[in-house]
C-alpha positions in Angstrom: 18.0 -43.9 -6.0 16.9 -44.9 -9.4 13.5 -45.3 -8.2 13.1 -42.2 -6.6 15.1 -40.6 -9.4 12.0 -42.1 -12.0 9.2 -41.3 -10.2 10.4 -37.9 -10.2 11.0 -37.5 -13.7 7.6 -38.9 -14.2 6.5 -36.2 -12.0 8.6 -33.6 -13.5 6.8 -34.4 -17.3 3.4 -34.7 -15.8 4.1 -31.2 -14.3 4.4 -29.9 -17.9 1.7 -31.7 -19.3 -0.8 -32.1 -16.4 -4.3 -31.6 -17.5 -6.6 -29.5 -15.9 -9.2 -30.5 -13.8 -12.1 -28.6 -14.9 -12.7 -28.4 -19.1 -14.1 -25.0 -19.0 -12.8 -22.1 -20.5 -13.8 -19.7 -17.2 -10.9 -18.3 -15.5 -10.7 -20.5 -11.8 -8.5 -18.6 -9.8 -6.7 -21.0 -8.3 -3.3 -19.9 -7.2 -3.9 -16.3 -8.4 -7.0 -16.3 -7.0 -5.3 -16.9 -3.3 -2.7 -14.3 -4.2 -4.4 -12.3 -5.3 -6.9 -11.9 -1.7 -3.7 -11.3 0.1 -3.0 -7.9 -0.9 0.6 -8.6 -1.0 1.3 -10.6 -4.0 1.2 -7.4 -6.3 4.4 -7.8 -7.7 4.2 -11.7 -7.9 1.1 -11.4 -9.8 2.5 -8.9 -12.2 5.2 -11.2 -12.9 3.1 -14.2 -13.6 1.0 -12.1 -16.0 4.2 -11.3 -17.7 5.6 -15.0 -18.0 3.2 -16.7 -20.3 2.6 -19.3 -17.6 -1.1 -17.8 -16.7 -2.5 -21.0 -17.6 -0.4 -22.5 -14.6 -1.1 -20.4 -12.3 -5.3 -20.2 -12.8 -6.5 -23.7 -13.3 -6.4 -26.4 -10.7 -4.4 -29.4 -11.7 -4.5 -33.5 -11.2 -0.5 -32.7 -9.6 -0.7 -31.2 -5.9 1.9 -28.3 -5.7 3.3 -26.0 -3.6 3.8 -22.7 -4.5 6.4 -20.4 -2.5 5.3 -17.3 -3.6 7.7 -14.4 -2.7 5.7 -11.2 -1.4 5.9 -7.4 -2.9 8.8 -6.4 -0.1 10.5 -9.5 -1.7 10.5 -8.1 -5.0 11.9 -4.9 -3.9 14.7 -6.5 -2.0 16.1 -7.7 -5.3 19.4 -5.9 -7.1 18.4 -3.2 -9.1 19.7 -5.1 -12.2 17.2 -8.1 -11.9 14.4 -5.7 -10.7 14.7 -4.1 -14.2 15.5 -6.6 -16.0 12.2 -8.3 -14.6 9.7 -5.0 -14.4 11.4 -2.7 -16.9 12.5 -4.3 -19.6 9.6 -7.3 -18.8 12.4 -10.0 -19.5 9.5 -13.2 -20.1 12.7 -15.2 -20.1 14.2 -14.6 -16.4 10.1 -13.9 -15.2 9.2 -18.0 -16.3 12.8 -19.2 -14.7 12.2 -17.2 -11.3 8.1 -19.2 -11.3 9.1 -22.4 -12.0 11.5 -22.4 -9.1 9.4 -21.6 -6.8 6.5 -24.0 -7.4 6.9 -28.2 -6.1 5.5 -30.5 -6.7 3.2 -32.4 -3.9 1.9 -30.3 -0.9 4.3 -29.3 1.6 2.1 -29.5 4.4 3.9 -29.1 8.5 3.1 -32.3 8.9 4.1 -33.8 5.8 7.5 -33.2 6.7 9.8 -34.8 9.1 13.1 -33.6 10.8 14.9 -35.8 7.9 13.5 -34.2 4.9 11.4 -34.4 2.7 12.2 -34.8 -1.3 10.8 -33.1 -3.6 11.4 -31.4 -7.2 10.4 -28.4 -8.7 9.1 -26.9 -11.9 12.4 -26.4 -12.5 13.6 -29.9 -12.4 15.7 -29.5 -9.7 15.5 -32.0 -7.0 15.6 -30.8 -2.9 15.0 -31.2 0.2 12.1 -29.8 2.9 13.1 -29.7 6.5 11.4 -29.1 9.5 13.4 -27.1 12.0 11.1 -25.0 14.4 9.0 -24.5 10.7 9.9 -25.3 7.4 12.0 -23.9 5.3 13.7 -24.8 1.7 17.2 -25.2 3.1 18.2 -21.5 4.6 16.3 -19.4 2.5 12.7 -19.0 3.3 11.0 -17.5 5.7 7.5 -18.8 6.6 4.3 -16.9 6.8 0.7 -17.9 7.2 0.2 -20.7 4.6 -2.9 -20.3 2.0 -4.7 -23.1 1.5 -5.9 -23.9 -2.5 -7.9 -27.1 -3.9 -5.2 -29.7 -4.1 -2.3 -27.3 -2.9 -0.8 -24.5 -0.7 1.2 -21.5 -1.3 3.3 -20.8 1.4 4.2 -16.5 1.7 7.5 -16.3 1.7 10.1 -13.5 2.1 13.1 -13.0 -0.5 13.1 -14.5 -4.1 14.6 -18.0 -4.3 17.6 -18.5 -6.1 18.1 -22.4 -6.3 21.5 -23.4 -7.5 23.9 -26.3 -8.1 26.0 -26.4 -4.0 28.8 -26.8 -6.4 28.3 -23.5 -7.2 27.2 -22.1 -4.0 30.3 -20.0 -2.3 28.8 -20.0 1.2 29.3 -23.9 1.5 31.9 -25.9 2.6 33.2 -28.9 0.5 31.5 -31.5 2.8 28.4 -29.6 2.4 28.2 -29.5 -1.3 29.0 -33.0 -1.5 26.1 -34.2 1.0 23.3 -31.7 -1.0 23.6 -31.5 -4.7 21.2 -28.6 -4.5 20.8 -25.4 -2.2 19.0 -22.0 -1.8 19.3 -18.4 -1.2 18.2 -15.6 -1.5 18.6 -13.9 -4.8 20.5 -11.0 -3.9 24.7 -10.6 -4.2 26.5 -9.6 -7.0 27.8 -13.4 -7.6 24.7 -15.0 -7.0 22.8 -12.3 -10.0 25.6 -13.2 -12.1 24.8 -17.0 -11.9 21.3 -17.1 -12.2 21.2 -14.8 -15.4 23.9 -17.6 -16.7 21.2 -20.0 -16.4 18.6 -18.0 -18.1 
């Protein structure tokens, strides 16, 4: 475990301080870029313009990552108080914490991943798990659509804003649960799971 738990705080540093791979001041695209064709990352890009993470999201990197980029519909699903807090008021604060939990590192490719899991950590610093169960999914949250394939990446669509939490703190597990997975996921959306997140902000 102290292995594992070393290489991914190597990881985790690197994340912030991975240099890019081309030295040119032209903007590359990269993630954007792939958003951006879909036609339903409108929302998602407006956020990231938002966030002061640009840099992150438009210049390849040595790191693979994969990004689980929440689409438009998404965005509207939220509760009214995030949604403001995020488009209205233009919170840079809650915009950065919402990215950085939705982008791993390493590429979560189908076949990357077994039945068992596969660890991984996120911007974020929390560490998780990938299953495989008829497609992936970070625990019971996402749901999978076509993935986009970048240079030394993918974003995989997804559809509800991730919310990833201590279990501890996570009402819809059971005791056993929360002591086998020290993290889980939802969907950002109840009254209780708004409450928590802002406390993290």
């Amino acid at each position: 475990m102290t292995r594992y738990l070393s290489t991914f705080l190597f990881i985790i540093v690197t994340f912030f301080s991975s240099i890019s791979l081309s030295n040119s001041n032209e903007e590359l695209g990269y993630i954007l870029k792939a958003l951006k064709n879909t036609g339903q990352h409108n929302l998602l890009i407006k956020l990231i313009n938002q966030s002061n993470l640009y840099d992150l999201f438009s210049r390849e990197t040595i790191i693979p990552r994969t990004f689980y980029a929440p689409k438009d519909q998404a965005f509207k699903d939220l509760p009214e108080e995030v949604y403001k807090k995020i488009f209205v008021e233009k919170d840079s604060n809650i915009a950065r914490k919402i990215l950085i939990n939705h982008l791993f590192a390493g590429k979560h490719d189908y076949s990357e991943v077994t039945e068992d899991g596969m660890v991984t950590i996120n911007l974020d610093g929390k560490i998780l798990k990938i299953y495989k169960n008829e497609d992936l999914f970070v625990k019971d949250m996402v749901i999978i659509n076509k993935d986009i394939e970048i240079n030394n990446g993918l974003v995989r669509s997804v559809d509800c804003v991730m919310f990833v939490q201590p279990s501890k703190d996570d009402i819809r597990l059971d005791s056993e649960t929360r002591n086998i997975y020290s993290i889980t996921s939802c969907c950002l959306r109840t009254e209780e799971e708004v409450k928590l997140f802002l406390s993290t902000i």
